[in-house]
N, C-alpha and C positions, 0 to 999 in steps of 0.2 A: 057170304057173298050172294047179290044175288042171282036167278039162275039167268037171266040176259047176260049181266056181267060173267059167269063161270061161261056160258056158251063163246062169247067173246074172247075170251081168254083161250079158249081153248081151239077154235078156228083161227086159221092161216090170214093173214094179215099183209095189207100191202104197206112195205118197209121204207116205201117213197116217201110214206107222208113226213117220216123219222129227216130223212136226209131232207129235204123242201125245207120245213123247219128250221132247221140246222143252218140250210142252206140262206135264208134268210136273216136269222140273229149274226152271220156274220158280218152280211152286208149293213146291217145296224153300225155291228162294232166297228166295221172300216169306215163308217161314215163321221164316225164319232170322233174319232181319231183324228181325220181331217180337221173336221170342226174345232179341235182345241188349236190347232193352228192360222186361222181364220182372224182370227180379232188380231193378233200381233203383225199379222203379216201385211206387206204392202199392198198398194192396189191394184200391182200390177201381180204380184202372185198370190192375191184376193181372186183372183178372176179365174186361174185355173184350179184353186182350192176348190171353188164353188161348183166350176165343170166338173171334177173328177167327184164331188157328192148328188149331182144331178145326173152323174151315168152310173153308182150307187144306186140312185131312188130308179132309175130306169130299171136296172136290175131285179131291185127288189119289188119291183111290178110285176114286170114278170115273172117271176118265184110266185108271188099271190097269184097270180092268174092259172098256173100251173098247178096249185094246191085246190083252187076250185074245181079247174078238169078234172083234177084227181079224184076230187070229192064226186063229181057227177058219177063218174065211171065206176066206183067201186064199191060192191055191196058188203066188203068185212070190213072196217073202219079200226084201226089200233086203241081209239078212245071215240067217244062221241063225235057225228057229224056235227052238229051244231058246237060242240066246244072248239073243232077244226076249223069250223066256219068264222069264229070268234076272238081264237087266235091267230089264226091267219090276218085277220081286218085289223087286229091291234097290234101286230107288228109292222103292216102296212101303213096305220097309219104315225107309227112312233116316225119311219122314216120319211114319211110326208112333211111332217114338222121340222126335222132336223133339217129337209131339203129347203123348207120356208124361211127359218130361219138362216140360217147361211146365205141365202139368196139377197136378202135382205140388206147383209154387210154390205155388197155392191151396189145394190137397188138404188140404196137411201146416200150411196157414199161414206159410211160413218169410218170417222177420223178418229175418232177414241175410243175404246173400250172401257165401260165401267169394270170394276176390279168383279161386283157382285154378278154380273154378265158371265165371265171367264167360271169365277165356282159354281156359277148355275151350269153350264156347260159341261166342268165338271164332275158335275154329280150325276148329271145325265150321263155320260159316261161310263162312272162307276155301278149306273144304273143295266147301261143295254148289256155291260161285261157280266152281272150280276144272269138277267135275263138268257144270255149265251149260254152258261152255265147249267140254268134251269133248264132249257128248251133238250140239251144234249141228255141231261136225266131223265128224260120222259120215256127214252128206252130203258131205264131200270127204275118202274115204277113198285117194284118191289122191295127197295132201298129207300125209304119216302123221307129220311130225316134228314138229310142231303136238302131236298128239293122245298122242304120245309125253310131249313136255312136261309134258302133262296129267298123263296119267297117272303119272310121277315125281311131280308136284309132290301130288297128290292123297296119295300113298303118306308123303309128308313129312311132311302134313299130319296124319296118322293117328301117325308114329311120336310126332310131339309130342305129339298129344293123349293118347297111353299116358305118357308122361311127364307131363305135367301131371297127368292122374287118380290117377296113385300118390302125387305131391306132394300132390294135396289132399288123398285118405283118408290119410296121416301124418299132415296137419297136426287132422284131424279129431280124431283121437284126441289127438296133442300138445294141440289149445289149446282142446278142449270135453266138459267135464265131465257134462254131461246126456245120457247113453245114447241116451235115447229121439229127441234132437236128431241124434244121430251117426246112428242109424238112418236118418232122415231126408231128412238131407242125402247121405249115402252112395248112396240109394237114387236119388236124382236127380243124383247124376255117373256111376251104373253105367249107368243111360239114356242120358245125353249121350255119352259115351264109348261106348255100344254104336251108336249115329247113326254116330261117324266109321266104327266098324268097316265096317259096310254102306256108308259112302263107298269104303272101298275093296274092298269086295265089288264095288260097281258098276263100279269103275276097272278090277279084275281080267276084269270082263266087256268091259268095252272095247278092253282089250289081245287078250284072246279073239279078238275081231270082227278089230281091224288085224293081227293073227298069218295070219288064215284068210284074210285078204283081202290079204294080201303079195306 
């Protein structure tokens, strides 16, 4: 190890940034959650789906803005500032996306749901639950094959949902005649599909952390 890392290790650590974290990948999952409800549901409880993941992304603004102060303020750091700084931003912005899309269902009014829509969604999902997981292991970065897992399986999750999103924009154009619909719908799978990307933006930051911490 080397001796920054052994000094690190061995100073007193502030335990906020553990919970902040933590406290963020939930507001992920609760938002995701929502989300798989969103497309089946009416318009009229389309609208309060939508609110209750835009006071989520409020949430989880705050949580980021909180982890920054934290960052200003404290000279022993549990892992890298910059890796703090990195994942913080990519969890921030997984829930940006989620909140984009969602928004969108009402925005645009969409009346249907493609089927490839709902398993993107999906997988995003099984993505941020994936990322939850990980983020709660970073207090036991001494256990690394756990967080390994993680991060593989996070990385899966992402390969499929590039699959799934090119399936859906074919079928878009294949089975929908209304341009303006295509645009549409298009525009809210390039949102869901840009969510997993930043899942594994933040997976790539986690690998970061147990590399450095080896």
């Amino acid at each position: 190890m080397r001796l920054d890392r052994l000094l690190q290790a061995l100073l007193p650590h502030d335990e906020q940034f553990f919970t902040l974290f933590e406290e963020s990948a939930h507001n992920i999952v609760a938002a995701t959650e929502v989300l798989l409800k969103v497309p089946g549901a009416s318009p009229e409880d389309r609208i309060s789906l939508v609110e209750r993941i835009k006071s989520l992304e409020h949430m989880g603004d705050s949580v980021t803005h909180r982890i920054f102060s934290e960052l200003d303020g404290t000279f022993v750091t549990p892992f890298d500032p910059e890796d703090i700084h990195l994942l913080a931003s990519a969890l921030d912005e997984i829930l940006d996306n989620i909140d984009g899309g969602a928004g969108r269902f009402v925005l645009y009014k969409i009346k249907e749901c493609p089927p490839e829509m709902l398993k993107l969604i999906e997988s995003l999902h099984s993505s941020v639950c994936e990322l939850e997981k990980g983020i709660r292991l970073l207090r036991k970065l001494s256990k690394p094959n756990e967080l390994r897992s993680v991060i593989e399986r996070v990385n899966e999750f992402e390969n499929l949902a590039d699959n799934i999103f090119e399936r859906g924009i074919a079928n878009l154009f294949d089975n929908i005649s209304n341009p303006i619909e295509i645009i549409k719908l298009k525009e809210i799978f390039v949102t869901l599909e840009t969510a997993t990307d930043c899942c594994e933006d933040a997976a790539n930051v986690l690998e970061s952390i147990l590399i450095k911490h080896a």
